[in-house]
N, C-alpha and C positions, 0 to 999 in steps of 0.2 A: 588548516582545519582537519581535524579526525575524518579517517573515510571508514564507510561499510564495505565490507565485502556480503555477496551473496550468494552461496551453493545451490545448485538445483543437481540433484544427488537422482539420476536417471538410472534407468536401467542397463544401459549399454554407455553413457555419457553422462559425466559429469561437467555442468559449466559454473562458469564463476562471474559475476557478474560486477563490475566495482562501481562504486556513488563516489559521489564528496559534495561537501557544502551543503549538509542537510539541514542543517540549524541556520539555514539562510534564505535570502529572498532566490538566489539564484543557486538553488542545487544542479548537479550536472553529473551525466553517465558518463563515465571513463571510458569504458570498454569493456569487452569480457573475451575469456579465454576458454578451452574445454582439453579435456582428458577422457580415456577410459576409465569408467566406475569400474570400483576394485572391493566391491560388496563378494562376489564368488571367490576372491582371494585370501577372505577372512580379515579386511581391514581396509574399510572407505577411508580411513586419511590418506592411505597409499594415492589413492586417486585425486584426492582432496587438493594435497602438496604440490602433484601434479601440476595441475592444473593452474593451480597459484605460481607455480614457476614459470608456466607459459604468459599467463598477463603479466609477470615483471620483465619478461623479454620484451614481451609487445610493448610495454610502456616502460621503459627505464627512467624517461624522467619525475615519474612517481612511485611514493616512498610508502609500503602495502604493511610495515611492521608492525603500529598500532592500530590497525583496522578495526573496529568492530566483528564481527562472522554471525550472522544468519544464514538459514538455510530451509528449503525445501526437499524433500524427498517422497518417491515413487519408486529407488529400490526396494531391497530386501521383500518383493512383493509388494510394495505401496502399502496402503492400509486396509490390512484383508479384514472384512466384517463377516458377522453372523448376524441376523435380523430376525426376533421370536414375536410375532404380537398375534391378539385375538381375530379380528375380524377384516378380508383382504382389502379392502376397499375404505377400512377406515382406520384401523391404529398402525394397523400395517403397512398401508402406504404413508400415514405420517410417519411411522419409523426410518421410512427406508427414506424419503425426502431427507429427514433430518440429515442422515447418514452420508448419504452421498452429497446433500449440499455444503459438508464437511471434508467430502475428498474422499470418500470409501469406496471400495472397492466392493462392492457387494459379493458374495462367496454362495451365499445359502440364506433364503428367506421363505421361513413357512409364519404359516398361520393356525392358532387353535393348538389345542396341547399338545405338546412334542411329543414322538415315539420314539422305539428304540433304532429303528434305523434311522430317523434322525440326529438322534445322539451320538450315534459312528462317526454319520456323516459331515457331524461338529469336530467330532477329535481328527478325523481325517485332513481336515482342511486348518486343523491348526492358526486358525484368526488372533488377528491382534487384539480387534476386540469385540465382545457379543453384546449385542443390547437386546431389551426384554420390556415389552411394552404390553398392553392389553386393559381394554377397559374402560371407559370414560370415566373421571372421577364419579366416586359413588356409584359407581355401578357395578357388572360384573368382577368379581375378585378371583376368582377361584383357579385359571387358567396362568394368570399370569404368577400364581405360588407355587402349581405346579410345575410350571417351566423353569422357573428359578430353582426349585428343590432339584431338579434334575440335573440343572446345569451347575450346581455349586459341588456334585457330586463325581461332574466330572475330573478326569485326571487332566488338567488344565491348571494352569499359571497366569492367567490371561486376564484382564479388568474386565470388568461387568459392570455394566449402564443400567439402570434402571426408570423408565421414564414412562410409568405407566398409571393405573388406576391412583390416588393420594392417598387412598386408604389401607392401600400396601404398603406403604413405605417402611414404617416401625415393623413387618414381618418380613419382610425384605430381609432387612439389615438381621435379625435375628436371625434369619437363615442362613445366613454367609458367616452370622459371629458361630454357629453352632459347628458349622465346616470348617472356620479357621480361615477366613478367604476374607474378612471383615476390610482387610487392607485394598483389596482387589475390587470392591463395591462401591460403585457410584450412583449416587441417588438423585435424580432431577426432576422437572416440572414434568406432566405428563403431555408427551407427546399431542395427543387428542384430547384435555380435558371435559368439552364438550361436544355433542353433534353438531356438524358441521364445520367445525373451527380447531385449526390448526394451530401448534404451537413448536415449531420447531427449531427455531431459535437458539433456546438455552440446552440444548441436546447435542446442536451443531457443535457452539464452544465447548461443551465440557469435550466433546468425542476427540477435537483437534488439542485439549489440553492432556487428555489423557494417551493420544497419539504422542505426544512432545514427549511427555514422562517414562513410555515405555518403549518409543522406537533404538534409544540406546540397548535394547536387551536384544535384537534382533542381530539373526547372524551376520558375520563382516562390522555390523554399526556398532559394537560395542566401546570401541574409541573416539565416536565421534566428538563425543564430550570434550576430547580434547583440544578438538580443532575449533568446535560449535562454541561462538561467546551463549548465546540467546536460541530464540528461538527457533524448533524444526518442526515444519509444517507438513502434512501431504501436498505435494505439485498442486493438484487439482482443485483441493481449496485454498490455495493461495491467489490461480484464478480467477475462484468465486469473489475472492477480497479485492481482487486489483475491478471488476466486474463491478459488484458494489460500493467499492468506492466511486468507481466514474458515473455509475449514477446519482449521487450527490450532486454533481454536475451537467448529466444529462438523464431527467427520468426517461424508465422505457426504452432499457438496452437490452442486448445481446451479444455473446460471446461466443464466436466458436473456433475452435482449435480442435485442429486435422492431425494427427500422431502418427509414428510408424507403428502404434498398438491399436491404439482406439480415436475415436473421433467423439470430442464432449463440447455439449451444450450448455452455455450457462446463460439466464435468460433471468431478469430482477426487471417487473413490469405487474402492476394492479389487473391490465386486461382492460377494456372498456366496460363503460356500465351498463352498454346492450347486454353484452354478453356475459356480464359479472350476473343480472337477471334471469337468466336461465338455464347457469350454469347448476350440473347436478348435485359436484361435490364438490368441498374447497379444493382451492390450491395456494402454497405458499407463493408469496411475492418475489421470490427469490425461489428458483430452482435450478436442479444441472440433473442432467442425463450423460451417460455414459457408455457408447456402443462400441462394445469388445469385440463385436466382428465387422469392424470397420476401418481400421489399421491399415494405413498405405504401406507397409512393409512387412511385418509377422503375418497380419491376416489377407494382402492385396489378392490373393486366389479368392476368398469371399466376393471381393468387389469385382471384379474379373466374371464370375460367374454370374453376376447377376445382369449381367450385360446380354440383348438377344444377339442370336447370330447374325454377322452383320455389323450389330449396330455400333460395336467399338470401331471398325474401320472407320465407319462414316462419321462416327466423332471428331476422332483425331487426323481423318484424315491419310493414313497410314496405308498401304496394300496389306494382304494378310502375311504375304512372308515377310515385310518389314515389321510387323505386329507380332507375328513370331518369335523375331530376332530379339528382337527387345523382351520381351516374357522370358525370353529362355536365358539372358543376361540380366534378370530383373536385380537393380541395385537400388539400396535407399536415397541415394543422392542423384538424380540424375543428371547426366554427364555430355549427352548427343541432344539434341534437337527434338529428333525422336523419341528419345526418353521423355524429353520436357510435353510432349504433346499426351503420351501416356498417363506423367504423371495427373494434368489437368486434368484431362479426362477421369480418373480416377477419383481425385481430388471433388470434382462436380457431384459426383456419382456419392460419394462420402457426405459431402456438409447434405445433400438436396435427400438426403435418405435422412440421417441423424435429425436432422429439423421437421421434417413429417414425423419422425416416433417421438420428438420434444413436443410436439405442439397437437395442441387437441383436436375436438373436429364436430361439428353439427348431428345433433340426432333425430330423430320423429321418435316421439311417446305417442302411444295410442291410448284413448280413453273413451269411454263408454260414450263422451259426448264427441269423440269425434279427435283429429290429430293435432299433436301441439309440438311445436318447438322446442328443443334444449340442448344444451352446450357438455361435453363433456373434455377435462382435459385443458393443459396450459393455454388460456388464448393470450397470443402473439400479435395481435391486431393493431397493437398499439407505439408496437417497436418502432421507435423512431430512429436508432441507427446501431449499426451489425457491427460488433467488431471482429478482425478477424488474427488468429495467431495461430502460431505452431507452425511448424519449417515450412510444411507446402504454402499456405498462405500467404506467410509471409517472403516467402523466394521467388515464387512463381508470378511473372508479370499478369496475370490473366485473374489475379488473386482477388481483385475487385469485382472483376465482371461475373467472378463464379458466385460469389456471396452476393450478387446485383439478382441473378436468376431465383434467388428463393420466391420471390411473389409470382415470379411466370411460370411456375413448378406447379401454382394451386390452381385443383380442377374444379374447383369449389366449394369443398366440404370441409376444407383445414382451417385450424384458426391461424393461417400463416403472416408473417408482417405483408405491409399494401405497399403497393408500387407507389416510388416516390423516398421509401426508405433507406438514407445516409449509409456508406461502407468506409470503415475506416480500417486501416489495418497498422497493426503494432510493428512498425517500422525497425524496430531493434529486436524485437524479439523478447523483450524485456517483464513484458505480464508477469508471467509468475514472481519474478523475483520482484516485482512492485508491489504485488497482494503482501509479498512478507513484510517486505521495507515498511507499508502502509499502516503495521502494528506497531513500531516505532516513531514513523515519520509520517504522518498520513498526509500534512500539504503539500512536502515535498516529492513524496510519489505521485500524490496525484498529476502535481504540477510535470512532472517525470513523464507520465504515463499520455499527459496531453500533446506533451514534445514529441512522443513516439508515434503519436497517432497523428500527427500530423498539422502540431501547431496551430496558427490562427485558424486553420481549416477547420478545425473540433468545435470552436466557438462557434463558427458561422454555422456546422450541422447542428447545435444543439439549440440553437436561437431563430433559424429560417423558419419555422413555423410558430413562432410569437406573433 
């Protein structure tokens, strides 16, 4: 039977990922292979091929010719965004949810009508793609035409989202037909249609279709066509997908993957209906965070420094000139013992940070009659199990016990998951490239994704509280 291959098109690392038997009851992971990404060389198939050569070594008695090819990508810069909307706290952060529950890479998010140093600050960062939101249906108009007249004026080549007031829409479109940009405009549901109520949904899809459409135009990717049958996703939202599809299966997950860039949250949970009661503002059922200064390799001086003096010793256990030794050799893979105790340490210090700025946290409102209660921010309360991926987690034996620590981390005030909550970790390593498979093959990745996590053991976490 026909197999998929699957690229995850990295920054430093391209891996390949092989299936078969997906039109079946019993589909099964081959293996996977990797290579250097060959994005700074002016041509990812270089790396692509690569790579595909190394699993036909690894597996010779499998025949890779007619494969399918899917892929994921977080080169070429990932998917750099621009985010424009009216008011911080309400079309703005639906914008920015949509966006990164898509896999973006947020660059630049203001609020209220663009100025001219913002406008630089747009061509400077050269995004893939800008979205433009503002305004509850029927309501304010006026901000969100100004931003868009501005930005259709820019010297950009870049698609523009539009998912804001409904009564813009038909001025929208005329302002990008009168730029000549008409092809570059994409019009959707409004982010915020109403107070209170989130719509972020249909902004996500379009942002990851019009991501597919245009990541071919990006430096180095312009061949990928060649190698890609279907579809190419940002890394990050293909997580989200392998994340919401296992909830299907188990409501009331969490995701997190530890990176040598950043360390993301991905977190699909309604919340309790204590806390859904006096919660201030919405939030989607589905969200992800993404902290860029929390990289066990580009950024580990960040995590390093937030450590008091002292207390990295008495973590890992290390003297300070062994602690030394290792900092001053600091490699992404560790190698010694020592390494391995750094990296945990590290690793703790990563998921136990990234999930306090995912997860919301308790307030006092003060009112004339005296103080009340309210919630603001993702509450987590209801997680019933953590999954955990991305190299440290999944390498590092200690990989459960550090995702075990998140409820012994709250001092009270967070909306953190409650002691008792399930860890499972993606044994192959496999997530991302399941979130893609999942658009083609959704039972068999799932089923895929259960194997990885750890077989009849996923059942028994998803069912011990029935």
């Amino acid at each position: 039977m026909s197999k998929v291959l699957v690229y995850e098109i990295g920054s430093t690392t391209t891996l390949v990922n092989a299936f078969a038997d997906l039109d079946s009851d019993d589909p099964r992971f081959i293996g996977g292979a990797q290579a250097p990404t060959t994005v700074a060389q002016g041509d990812v198939t270089l790396g692509l091929l690569e790579a595909l050569d190394e699993l036909k070594k690894r597996f010779p008695e499998e025949s890779f010719d007619d494969a399918r090819i899917l892929a994921s990508s977080s080169a070429a810069g990932g998917l750099k965004m621009t985010v424009h909307g009216l008011v911080e706290d309400m079309t703005v952060k639906a914008a920015k949810e949509a966006a990164l529950g898509a896999g973006a890479n947020i660059r630049f998010l203001t609020s209220g009508k663009l100025r001219r140093t913002d406008l630089k600050k747009i061509v400077e960062i050269q995004p893939n793609i800008i979205l433009i939101a503002g305004g509850v249906d029927y309501g304010e108009r006026d901000t969100a035409i100004h931003n868009a007249e501005l930005i259709a004026a820019l010297p950009l080549h870049v698609p523009v989202i539009y998912g804001g007031n409904v009564e813009n829409d038909e001025e929208i479109r005329l302002i990008f037909e009168e730029a000549g940009k008409e092809d570059l405009l994409f019009v959707v549901e409004n982010v915020y249609p109403r107070i209170d109520q989130l719509n972020v949904v249909p902004t996500r899809k379009v942002i990851q279709e019009v991501f597919e459409m245009h990541i071919i135009h990006a430096q180095g990717m312009e061949k990928i066509r060649e190698v890609v049958d279907s579809h190419v996703v940002p890394t990050p939202g293909s997580v989200m997908m392998a994340t919401e599809l296992f909830s299907q299966l188990c409501p009331d997950v969490m995701t997190i993957d530890v990176g040598g860039a950043t360390t993301d949250v991905h977190s699909v949970t309604q919340g309790s209906e204590e806390i859904s009661r006096i919660l201030v503002s919405p939030e989607p059922d589905a969200k992800r965070t993404v902290e860029g200064d929390l990289g066990l390799y580009i950024n580990h001086d960040n995590i390093i420094n937030s450590f008091l003096k002292g207390e990295l010793e008495k973590l890992t256990g290390l003297s300070e000139e062994e602690l030394q030794a290792e900092l001053d050799d600091f490699r992404p893979i560790p190698e010694t013992e020592n390494a391995k105790k750094l990296i945990a340490a590290l690793t703790t210090r990563a998921v136990i940070t990234s999930v306090h700025r995912h997860a919301g946290h308790l307030i006092d409102l003060f009112f004339s009659g005296g103080r009340k209660s309210a919630a603001m921010g993702k509450d987590l309360t209801n997680i019933k199990i953590i999954l955990g991926t991305g190299g440290a987690l999944t390498q590092l034996p200690q990989g459960k016990d550090i995702l075990l620590s998140i409820p012994r981390s709250n001092k009270g005030d967070r909306l953190l998951p409650q002691e008792g909550v399930k860890v499972l970790i993606d044994q192959e390593y496999i997530m991302a490239s399941l979130g893609v498979l999942s658009m083609e093959h959704p039972k068999s990745a799932l089923k895929l994704l259960v194997e990885s996590l750890g077989g009849e053991d996923v059942s028994a976490s998803c069912h011990s509280e029935e």
